[in-house]
N, C-alpha and C positions, 0 to 999 in steps of 0.2 A: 306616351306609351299606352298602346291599348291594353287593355284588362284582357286576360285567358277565358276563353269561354268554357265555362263549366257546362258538362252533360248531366243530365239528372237523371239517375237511373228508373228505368219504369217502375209503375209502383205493382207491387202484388195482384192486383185486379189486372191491371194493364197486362200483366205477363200470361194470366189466366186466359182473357179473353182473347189475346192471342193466340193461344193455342186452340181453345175452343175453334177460333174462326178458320185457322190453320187443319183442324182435323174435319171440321165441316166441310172447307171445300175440297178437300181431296177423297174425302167419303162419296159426296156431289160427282165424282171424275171419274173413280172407281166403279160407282154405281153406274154411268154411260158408259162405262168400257164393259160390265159385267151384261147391262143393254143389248149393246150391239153385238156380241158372243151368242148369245139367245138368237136375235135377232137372223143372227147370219150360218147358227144352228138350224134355223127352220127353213134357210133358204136353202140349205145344203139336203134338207130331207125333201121339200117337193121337190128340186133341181134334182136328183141325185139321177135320174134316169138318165141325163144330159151329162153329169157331172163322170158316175164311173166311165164311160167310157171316153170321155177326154181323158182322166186321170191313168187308165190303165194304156191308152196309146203314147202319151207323155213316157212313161215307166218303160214301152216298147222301143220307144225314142231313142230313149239315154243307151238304151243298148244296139242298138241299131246305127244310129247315127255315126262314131264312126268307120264304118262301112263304107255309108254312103259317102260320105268325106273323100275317103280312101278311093274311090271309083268316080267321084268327081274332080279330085285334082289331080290324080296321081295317072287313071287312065284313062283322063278326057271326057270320060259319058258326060251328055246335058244333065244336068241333075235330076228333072224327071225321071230317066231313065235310070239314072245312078239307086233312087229312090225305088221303082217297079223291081230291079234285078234282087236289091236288099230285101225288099218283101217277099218275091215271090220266094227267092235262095232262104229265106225262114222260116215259110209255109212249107216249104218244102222238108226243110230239118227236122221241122214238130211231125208231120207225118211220118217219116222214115223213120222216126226215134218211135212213135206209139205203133206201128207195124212191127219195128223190134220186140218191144215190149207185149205186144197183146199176144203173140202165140207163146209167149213164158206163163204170160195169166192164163190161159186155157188150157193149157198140159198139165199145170200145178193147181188148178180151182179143186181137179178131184179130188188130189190127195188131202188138200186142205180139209174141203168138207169132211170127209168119211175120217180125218184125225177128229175134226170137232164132234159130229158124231159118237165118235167113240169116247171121249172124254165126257159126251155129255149121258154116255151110258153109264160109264163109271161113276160119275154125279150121283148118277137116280138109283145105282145098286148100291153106294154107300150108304143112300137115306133112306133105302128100305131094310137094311139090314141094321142100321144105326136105332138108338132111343130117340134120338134130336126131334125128329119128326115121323109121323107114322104113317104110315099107307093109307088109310084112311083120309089123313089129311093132304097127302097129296095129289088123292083122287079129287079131294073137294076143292081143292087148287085149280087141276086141272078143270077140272067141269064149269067153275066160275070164269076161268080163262075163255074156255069154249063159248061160255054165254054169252060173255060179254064180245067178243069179237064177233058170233053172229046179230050180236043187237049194234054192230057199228058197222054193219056194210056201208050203208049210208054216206056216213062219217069216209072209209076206208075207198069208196067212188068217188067222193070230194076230192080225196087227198090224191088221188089216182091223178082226175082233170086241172089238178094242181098242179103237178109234177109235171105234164102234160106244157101247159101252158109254161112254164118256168124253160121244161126245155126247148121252147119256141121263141121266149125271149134271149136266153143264151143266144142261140143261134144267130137271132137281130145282130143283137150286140156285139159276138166276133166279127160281121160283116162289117157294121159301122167302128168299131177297135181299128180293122185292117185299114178301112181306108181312111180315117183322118190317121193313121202313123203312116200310110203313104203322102197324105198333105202333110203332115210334119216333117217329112224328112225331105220333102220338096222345096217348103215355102217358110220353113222354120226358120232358117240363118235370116228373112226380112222381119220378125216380129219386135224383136229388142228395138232396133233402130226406127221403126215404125213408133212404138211405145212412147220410145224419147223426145220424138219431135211429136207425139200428141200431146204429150204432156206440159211440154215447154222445156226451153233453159234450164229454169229451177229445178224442178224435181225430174225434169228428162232423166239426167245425168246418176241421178240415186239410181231410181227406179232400173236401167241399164246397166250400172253395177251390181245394184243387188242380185237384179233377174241371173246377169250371167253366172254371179258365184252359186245361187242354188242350182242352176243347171250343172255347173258342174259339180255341185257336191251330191247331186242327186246323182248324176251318171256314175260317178267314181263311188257313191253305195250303194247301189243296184246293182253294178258290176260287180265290186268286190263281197256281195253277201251273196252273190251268185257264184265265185269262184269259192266260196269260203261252204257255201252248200251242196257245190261239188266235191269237194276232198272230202265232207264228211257223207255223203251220199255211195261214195268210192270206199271207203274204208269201212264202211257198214254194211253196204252190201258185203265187200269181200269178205266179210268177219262173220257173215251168214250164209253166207256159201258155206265156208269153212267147219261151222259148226252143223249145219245139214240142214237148215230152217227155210221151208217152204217158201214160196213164194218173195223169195229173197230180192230179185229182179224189181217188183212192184213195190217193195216196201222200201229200196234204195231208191225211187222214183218220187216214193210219198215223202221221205228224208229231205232230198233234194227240193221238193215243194213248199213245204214245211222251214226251211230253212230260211225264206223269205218274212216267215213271223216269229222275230227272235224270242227264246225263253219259250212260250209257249207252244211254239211247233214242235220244238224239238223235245218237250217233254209229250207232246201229242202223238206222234211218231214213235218216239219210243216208246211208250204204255202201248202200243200198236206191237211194235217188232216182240215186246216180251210175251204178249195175250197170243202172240202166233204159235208164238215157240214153244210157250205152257202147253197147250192143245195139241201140238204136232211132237218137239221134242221130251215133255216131261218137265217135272223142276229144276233138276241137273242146266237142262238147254238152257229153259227162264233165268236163270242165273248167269248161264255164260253169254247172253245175252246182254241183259242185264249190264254186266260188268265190262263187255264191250263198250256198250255207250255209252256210260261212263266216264272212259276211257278217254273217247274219242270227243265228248263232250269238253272234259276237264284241257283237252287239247286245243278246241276251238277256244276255247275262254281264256287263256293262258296264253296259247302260244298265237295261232293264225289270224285269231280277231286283232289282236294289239298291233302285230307286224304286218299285217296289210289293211288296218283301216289308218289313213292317216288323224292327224289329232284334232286338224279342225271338223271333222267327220266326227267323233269319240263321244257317245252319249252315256251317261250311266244309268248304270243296271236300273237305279229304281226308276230312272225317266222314262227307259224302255217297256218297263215292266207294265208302270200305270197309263203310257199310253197305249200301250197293247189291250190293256182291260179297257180304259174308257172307249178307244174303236173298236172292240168289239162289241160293246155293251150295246153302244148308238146305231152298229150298221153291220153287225154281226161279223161273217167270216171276211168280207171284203174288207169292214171297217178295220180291222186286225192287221189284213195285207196292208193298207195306205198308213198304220197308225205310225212305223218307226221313218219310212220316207218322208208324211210329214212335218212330223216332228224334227227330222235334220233340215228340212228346209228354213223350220219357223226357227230354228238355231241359228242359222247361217241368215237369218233376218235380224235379230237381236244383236248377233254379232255387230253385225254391220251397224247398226243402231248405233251399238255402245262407243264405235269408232268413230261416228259421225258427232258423237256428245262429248268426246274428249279430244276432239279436235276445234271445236268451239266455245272449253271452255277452259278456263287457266287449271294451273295445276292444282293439285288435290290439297285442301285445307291440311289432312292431317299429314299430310308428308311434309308438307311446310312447316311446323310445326315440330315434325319430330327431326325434322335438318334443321332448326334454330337452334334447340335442343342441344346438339351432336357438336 
């Protein structure tokens, strides 16, 4: 009869050094993954000239697409063509929609100004007639203002051939936006399957899953933060109409824009619609302003967001929040637009991950454990 083999538990050092070599090399792992973040940080800032305008025809894409779909299977167009009719029928919208909108801004610019004006009268008779500040010092205000903007023409020409140059690049950039969302909505359905078979068997087949579920979870949250930045674009303007606040038309525009950068659009927008209404309607309006959006705020958060974003889409507040700050921080107002899209996609990559990791591996120690238990 053979003798039982005894295990000898490791001794104290032995458990130590374990873990030491345990924390060293996964610090070692962290520190390449923290590497290549940096790494692919830096390539995203020289790329980026390359990068937005892939990433904002992609975003064009997901809302577009099915269109082209719809005009490709449904009434036969080749799909180049399927693809030209969907572009041009969108150029066409954005135009008809800022046509609408620009003679609302030039009828209401006057009233606006000459309300700011006058508010900014009542400013400067309350501070001459107030102890706060005296006349004198506000002459001496004013004249160091004067100074200093004539000692920065310079400065104020720079910034001119700035703007200059900035709206030149714009301009590039829609041209090149339009036409790779015209290559993408042409030549998009070949890319996944293309992918797969570079890749290989092995990782073909991830890479193709994963790709297609952010596609989809990117289309179905760009669409639905776009219906969801319509209702409140629609219900604040009418709420401005109502209460009599200028330029109501434009700021339900900047609403609807704004609503693409959650949490902080809509708090940017609105400190917009109340500074209108302070200057045009009084404190009274600021307030019923104010308590509009609100309103209509406490609405989206509650009710619209939950019931039309589905769950595997569902990011929380504070994920939203800090990746809102960190893309803005890195790439300013664009970085803000791309921060909560990319973030659901890097979700819906993780996801996928975590399904790949428990399907390769047995079941979870402590369930086992707490069903021996039971």
């Amino acid at each position: 009869m053979a003798a039982p083999l005894v295990t000898t538990p490791p001794t104290r050092e032995q458990t130590i050094g374990h873990g030491v070599a345990w924390s060293a090399r996964w610090s070692l792992r962290l520190l390449a993954v923290a590497l290549g973040a940096v790494l692919l940080g830096y390539v995203v800032k020289y790329a980026w000239v390359v990068i937005f305008p892939v990433l904002m025809a992609i975003i064009v894409c997901t809302v577009l697409a099915p269109l082209t779909r719809l005009l490709h299977e449904t009434v036969r167009l080749p799909r180049a063509l399927a693809a030209a009719v969907t572009v041009l029928g969108a150029i066409m919208l954005v135009v008809a929609a800022g046509f609408t909108v620009a003679p609302s801004v030039a009828a209401q610019s006057g009233d606006i100004v000459q309300s700011a004006t006058d508010g900014l009268q009542r400013v400067q008779d309350w501070v001459q007639e107030s102890d706060f500040v005296s006349k004198e010092q506000v002459d001496s205000g004013l004249q160091g203002l004067q100074e200093r903007l004539s000692g920065s023409a310079g400065s104020i020409a720079t910034g001119v051939l700035t703007g200059v140059s900035a709206v030149t690049n714009g301009v590039v950039n829609l041209v090149l936006i339009l036409i790779l969302t015209f290559l993408f909505l042409k030549d998009g359905v070949r890319f996944l399957p293309w992918l797969a078979r570079l890749a290989g068997p092995s990782a073909g087949g991830h890479l193709q899953a994963v790709g297609q579920r952010a596609w989809d979870t990117l289309g179905g949250f760009i669409r639905t933060q776009a219906l969801v930045s319509l209702i409140d674009a629609v219900l604040i303007g009418g709420g401005l109409l109502l209460i009599g606040v200028p330029l109501a038309l434009p700021l339900a525009v900047l609403t609807f824009a704004a609503g693409f950068v959650p949490i902080v659009g809509a708090f940017v927008a609105g400190f917009l619609a109340v500074l209108v209404a302070l200057v045009s309607n009084g404190l009274s309006g600021a307030l019923l302003v104010l308590a509009l959006i609100v309103v209509v705020q406490q609405l989206e958060g509650n009710v619209l967001s939950p019931f039309l974003q589905s769950k595997s889409m569902d990011l929380h507040a504070a994920v939203v929040l800090l990746a809102v700050t960190l893309g803005g921080t890195l790439f300013g107002i664009t970085g803000a637009f791309f921060a909560v899209p990319v973030t659901a996609v890097l979700a819906v990559v993780l996801r996928y991950l975590d399904e790949v990791v428990d399907r390769r591996t047995g079941p979870d120690e402590g369930a086992i454990a707490a069903a021996s238990t039971t």
